[in-house]
N, C-alpha and C positions, 0 to 999 in steps of 0.2 A: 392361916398364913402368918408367920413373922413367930408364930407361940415354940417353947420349948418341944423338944421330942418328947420329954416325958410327959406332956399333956394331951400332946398327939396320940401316943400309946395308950395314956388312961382314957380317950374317946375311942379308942378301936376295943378296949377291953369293958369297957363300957357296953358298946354295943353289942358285941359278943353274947355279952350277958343275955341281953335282952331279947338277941336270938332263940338262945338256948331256950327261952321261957315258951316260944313260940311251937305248937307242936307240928309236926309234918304235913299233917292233916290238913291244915290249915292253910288260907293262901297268906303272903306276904308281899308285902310294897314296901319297899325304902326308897323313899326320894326326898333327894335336897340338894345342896349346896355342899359339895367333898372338898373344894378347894384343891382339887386334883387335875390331870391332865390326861387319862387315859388312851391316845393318842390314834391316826388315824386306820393303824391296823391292829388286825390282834394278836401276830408273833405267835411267842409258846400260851397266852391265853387264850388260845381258836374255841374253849368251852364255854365261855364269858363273855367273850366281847366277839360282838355279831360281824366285825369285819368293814363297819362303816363309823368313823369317827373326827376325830380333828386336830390335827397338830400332833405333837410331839406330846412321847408318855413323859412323866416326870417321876418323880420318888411319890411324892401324892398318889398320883395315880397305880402305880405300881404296888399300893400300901392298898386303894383301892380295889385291884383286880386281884390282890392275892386273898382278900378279905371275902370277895365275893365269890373265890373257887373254894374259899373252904368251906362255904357253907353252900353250896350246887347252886349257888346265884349268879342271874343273866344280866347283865348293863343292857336293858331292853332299849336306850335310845342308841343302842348302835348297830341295832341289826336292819336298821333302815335305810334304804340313799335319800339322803339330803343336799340339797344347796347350803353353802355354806353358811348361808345370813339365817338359816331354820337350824344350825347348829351353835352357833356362834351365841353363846347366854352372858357373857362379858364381855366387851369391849372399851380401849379408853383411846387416848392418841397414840399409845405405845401400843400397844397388843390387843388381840384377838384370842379370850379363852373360851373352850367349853366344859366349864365344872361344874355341871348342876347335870344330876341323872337321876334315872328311874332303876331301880333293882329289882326282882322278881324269883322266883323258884325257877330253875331250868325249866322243871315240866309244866310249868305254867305260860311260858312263852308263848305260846296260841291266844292266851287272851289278848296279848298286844295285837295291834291292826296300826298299818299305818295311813294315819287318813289324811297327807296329802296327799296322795295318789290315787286317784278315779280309775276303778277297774275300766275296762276296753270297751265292756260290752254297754255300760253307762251312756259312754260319748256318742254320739249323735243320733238319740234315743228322744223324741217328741215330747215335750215336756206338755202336759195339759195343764189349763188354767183355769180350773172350776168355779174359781170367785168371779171370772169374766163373764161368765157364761149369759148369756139371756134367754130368752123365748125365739129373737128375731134370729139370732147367732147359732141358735140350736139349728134350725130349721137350714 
């Protein structure tokens, strides 16, 4: 935030790099802090960005989502629905951003899970308590 474009460019060509080093084979995770805005829908990125997000895209993020279609990469936190206080990674008295994400291979997407969500068949499922158990409680 606040740095030259030309520094901005040399950490997008930077990473580039270090893609490329990566072979296909292979799985990949990027996550961090992009200082972007990728915003709550996906527009013309519908191969990238999962369709659930937050706010408004910015040049950031737009620097982001072009970055991650040229190389078949997924923004894995946004193929999820969230509340917005579970998307929301910055906050001050002025604003509300979300710029910290998870990146992945398109075809790796299956490894993500979203786990606040409790499948159906979980809920009202008898939970046993074996460390309570006794001899007189068995019986």
């Amino acid at each position: 935030m606040g740095l030259d474009e030309e520094v901005k460019l040399r950490f997008w060509e930077g990473l580039d790099g270090i893609i490329y080093q990566v072979p296909p084979t292979e799985k990949l995770f990027i996550g961090g802090d992009f200082n972007g805005h990728i915003g709550s829908t996906a527009g013309v990125y519908d191969e990238v960005h999962g369709g659930f997000g937050f706010g408004e895209r910015n040049g950031g993020g737009t620097s982001l989502m072009d970055f991650a279609k040229a190389f078949g990469l997924m923004v894995a936190n946004s193929c999820f629905l969230k509340r917005e206080e579970h998307l929301v990674t910055f906050q001050n008295t002025v604003a509300k951003t979300q710029i910290d994400y998870l990146l992945l291979r398109r075809h790796d997407t299956g490894l993500c899970k979203d786990c606040k969500r409790r499948k159906m068949s979980a809920r009202g499922r008898p939970r046993i308590r074996w460390g309570a158990l006794t001899k007189d409680k068995a019986q």
